[in-house]
C-alpha positions, 0 to 999 in steps of 0.5 A: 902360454900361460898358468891360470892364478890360483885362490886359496879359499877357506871354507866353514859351515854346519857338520850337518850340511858338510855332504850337501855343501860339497854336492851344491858348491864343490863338485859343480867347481875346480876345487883342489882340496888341501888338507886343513889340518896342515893349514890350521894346525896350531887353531885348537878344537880342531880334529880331523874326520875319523867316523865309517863311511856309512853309505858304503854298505847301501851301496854294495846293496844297490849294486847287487840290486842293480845287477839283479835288474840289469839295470844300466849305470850312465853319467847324469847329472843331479837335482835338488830333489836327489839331493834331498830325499837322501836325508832318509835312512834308505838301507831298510827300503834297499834291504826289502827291495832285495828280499822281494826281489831274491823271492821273485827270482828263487821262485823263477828258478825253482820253476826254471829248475823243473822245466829243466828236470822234465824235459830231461826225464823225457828224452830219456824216455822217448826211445822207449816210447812204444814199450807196453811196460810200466817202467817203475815195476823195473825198479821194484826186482829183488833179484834182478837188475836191467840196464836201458841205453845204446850201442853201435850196430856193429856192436849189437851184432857182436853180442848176439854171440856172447848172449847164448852163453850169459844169464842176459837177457836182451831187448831191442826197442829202436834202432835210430842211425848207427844206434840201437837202443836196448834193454838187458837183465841179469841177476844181481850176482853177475851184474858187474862181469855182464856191465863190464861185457856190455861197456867193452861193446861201447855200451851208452847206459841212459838212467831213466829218472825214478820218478817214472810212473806208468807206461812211457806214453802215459808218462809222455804226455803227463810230462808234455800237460805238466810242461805246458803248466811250468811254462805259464807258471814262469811266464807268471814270475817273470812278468812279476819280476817286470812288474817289480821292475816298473813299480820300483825304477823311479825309487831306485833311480832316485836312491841310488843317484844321490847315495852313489855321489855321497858314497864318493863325496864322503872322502872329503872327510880326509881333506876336512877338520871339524869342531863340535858342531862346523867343518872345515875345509881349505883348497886352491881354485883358479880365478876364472871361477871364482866370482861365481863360486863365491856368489854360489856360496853366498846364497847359504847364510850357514856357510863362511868363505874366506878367500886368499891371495896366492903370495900370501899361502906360505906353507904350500905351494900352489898347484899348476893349472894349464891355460891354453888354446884349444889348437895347442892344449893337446902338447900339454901331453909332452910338457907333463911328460918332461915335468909340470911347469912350477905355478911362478913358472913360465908354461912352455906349451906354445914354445913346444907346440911350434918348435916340435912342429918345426922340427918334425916338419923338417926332418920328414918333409913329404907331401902324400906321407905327412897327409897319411900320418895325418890321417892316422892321427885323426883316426886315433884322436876319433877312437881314443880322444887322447892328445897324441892323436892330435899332435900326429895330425898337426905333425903330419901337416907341418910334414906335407907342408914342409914336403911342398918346398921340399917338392916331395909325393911320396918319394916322388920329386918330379911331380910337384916341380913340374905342376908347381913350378912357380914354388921354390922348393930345394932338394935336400941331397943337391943341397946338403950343406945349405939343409945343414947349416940351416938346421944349425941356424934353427937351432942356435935361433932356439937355444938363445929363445931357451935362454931369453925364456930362463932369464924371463923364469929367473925374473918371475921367481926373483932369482936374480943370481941365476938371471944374471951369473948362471950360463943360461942367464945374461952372462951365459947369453951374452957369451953364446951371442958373442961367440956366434957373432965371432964365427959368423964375422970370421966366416963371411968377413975377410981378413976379420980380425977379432979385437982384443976388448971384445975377447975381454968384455964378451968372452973373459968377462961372461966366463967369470961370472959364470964361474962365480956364478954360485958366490955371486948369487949368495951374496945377492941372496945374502948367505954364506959366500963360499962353502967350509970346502973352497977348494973342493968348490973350485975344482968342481965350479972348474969342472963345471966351466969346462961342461959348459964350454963343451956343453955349448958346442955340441948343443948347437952341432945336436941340432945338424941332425935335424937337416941330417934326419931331412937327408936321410929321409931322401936317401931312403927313397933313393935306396928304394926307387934302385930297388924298384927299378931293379924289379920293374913292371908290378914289383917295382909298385909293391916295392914302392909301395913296402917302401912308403909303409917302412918310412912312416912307421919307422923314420916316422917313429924316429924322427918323433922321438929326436924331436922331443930329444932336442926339446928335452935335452937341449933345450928344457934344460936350459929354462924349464924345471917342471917341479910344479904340482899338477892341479888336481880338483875334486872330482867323483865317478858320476855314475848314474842310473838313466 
């Protein structure tokens, strides 16, 4: 329950070595950059980076020469060689790489291309095979033209009588399954009627390539010797492509490693100022890395590092970094999720972490469905590594813990109680007031821990009007307190009779100050006591005591559902163990069965929602502002070539 403190640190160092400065000693660091210019705006001399990132083109180039070579891009981290060698002008290496290797691949693909065309010209031909004929003299008619391709058989014998009467000529040369495969000429004149004949018998025309030379065998086998030469021609360009592969890895590895940091690490630029010759550069880093960045630092003579306490950084505010154990980290999620904690701010994560739980735990108290949502947590947590998947787990414990006491299994009350007799469990329908009045309890127990957490709030940022006045401060807690008091001594005391002091000191008093709370607090801060418009002020401070008063009552009865959503969870199972009982025999398990599915993912969700309303609503309200800024330090995508 704690937020890290916070360095501001001032950094110069030689222009020249700006990119190697940030690979060495920022990235290896949580370093939150802040714009210098907005630090160092009244020092002259100073301008910000406006020069083209120059590694932007190398790196399109070695993308593209990556997805050529189908080469992997993981997370590495990098060495002082890598850092080094990108002192070269690696562009020209990179632009001839790509030649070389667009050469080698356009030659695979040209030889590719012919296979392709080959074996197409082929089975074209292998129907006609066995015809004795040179297939290019059919090209060479000046009066006719002939058409080579198949049809169904039904067909062809359907056109044994159209023939007779047609200048066609028909030659059959293979019949395979329903097909036949044919020749037919005709003279160049009744081509198009003849074409349309043969289309409306579902002809299928099979071009055949011009460049067949000589008889289909011949050709055959001509394209079979040329294929076998085709086929060691591209197992020659890719082996040429794998040797390319193997002599040029290591470089490409080294030159895309560290160009893929700079590419990123140049965006520092917009965070840095520079004179003639030195940059600089201002950010936020937590303590706990501060000794070593220092020490870090102090290895390079050229570099400056001057280092500043929090307090003494006026005109920004520093960001909020988080500082919890590994068990609660994961309910940072639902505190982001209202706001981030202001940096002179109490972190409410342990707060959250406990009260949810609690809250959870008593609204769905059972044993075998707790464990269920347990297990569905750990399975999300497993396949997306995200803190809800925790939460469900740690929710789903408190559950069946809360459903040992409850003596709940699934919906089934007897088997706990009759094997662990000697825990005292309570059943929520056989004691429904108790269940509520200690949801009440909880929750007034709460909203006075909200407002001993305000008053701490109000201390740490030296609000001292709003510790003292505010209705969620001193005044506001001593009236709660005084009223709980009240109703406790009138509920268990007989004859209580509430003294007139009382009322004065613990319930007149405290409304005063919070009713003046606003004038108050300007007269500690020493400011203008009231507004130009006072009586426009005290219609609307009026308004604001009557919000309280109501405010307080139904903050406190918000809590019953708590022990209303314990109830409900038990009248479901009712509902479903009458239609169980109604079905009998096989049914009465699926409807359990059904029963058991619909309450985890239904009240489940239900029930996780009204706990973060509670959290939310009644209780953030009273001590958390989340105006803080999330701390967030300079990081790149470190992807790597292994």
């Amino acid at each position: 329950m704690a937020i890290e403190k916070m360095f501001f640190v001032n950094i110069a160092g030689p222009v020249r070595k700006l990119d190697y400065f940030v690979i060495k000693n920022i990235l290896p660091y949580d370093v939150q950059l802040v714009n210098a210019i907005s630090i160092l705006e009244s020092v002259k001399g100073l301008y910000p980076f406006s020069i083209q990132n120059p590694y932007e083109n190398v790196i399109k180039k070695l993308n593209k020469l990556c997805e050529n070579l189908d080469i992997d891009v993981k997370q590495m981290d990098m060495d002082d060689r890598q850092i080094n060698c990108a002192l070269l002008d690696v562009e020209p290496i990179i632009e001839d790489l790509n030649n070389e290797l667009v050469n080698l691949q356009n030659k695979k693909e040209e030889i590719s291309n012919n296979i392709k065309k080959r074996k197409r010209i082929k089975k074209q031909i292998i129907p006609i095979q066995n015809v004795d004929i040179e297939i290019n003299k059919l090209f060479d008619f000046e009066f006719m033209k002939f058409r080579f391709g198949k049809m169904p058989k039904d067909s062809f014998d359907k056109l044994k009588n159209y023939v007779e009467d047609l200048d066609v000529l028909v030659f059959k040369v293979f019949e395979e399954d329903d097909s036949v495969f044919l020749f037919y000429f005709m003279p160049r004149l009744v081509r198009e009627s003849i074409d349309s004949l043969f289309a409306s018998l579902y002809f299928e025309r099979i071009r055949i390539s011009e460049d067949v030379n000589g008889c289909p065998k011949e050709v055959i086998n001509n394209m079979d010797s040329a294929l076998i030469e085709l086929e060691k021609q591209k197992k020659e360009a890719e082996d040429n492509i794998k040797t390319f592969y193997k002599e040029h890895y290591d470089k490409i590895v080294d030159i895309y490693n560290i160009i893929n940091q700079l590419d990123q690490v140049f965006d520092v630029r917009r965070y840095a100022v520079h004179s003639k010759e030195a940059f600089y550069i201002t950010g936020w880093i937590p303590q706990s890395q501060l000794d070593e960045f220092m020490c870090n630092i102090k290895q390079d003579e050229d570099i400056t590092c001057i280092v500043e306490e929090d307090e003494a950084i006026k005109k920004i505010k520093p960001p909020t970094k988080l500082k919890n154990n590994i068990l609660i980290k994961p309910f940072e999620a639902l505190v982001n999720m209202y706001g981030t904690p202001s940096y002179n701010e109490l972190d409410p994560t342990a707060f959250v972490a406990i009260t949810y739980l609690l809250m959870f735990g008593m609204m769905f108290g059972d044993v075998g469905q707790g464990l269920v949502i347990a297990l569905l947590g750990y399975y999300v947590y497993k396949k997306k590594e995200n803190s809800i998947g925790k939460i469900a787990m740690y929710a789903g414990f408190m559950s069946a813990i809360f459903g040992v006491f409850y003596g709940s299994v699934f919906g089934n009350e007897e088997l706990l109680r009759k094997h662990l007799s000697f825990i005292p469990m309570i059943n929520p329908m056989e004691s429904k007031q108790v269940v509520l009045a200690i949801a009440v309890g909880f929750g007034v127990v709460l909203i006075i821990l909200a407002m001993i957490l305000n008053i701490k709030n109000s201390s740490m940022n030296k609000k001292y009007g709003k510790l003292l006045f505010d209705r969620n401060g001193l005044a506001g807690l001593i009236f709660y307190l005084a009223l709980i008091y009240f109703a406790l001594s009138m509920f268990f005391r007989e004859n209580y009779k509430i003294q007139g002091w009382q009322i004065l000191l613990l319930i007149v008093v405290p409304l005063i100050l919070i009713f003046l709370a606003h004038p108050l607090d300007n007269i500690i801060s020493k400011r203008k006591i009231f507004p130009d418009d006072k009586s426009g002020f005290f219609i609307e401070t009026i308004f604001e005591l009557l919000e309280t008063l109501l405010a307080i009552l139904s903050n406190t009865i918000s809590f019953m559902r708590v022990g209303a959503f314990a109830l409900n969870h038990v009248g479901f199972f009712l509902a479903f163990h009458m239609l169980a009982d109604m079905v009998g025999g096989t049914g009465s398990i699926l409807v359990m069965l059904f029963g058991n599915i619909l309450i985890i993912c239904l009240e489940g969700l239900i029930v996780a929602i009204q706990g973060l309303r509670l959290e939310y609503y009644e209780l953030f309200s009273r001590f958390f502002n989340g105006e803080g800024v999330a701390f967030k330090p300079f990081k790149i995508k470190n992807r790597q070539i292994t």
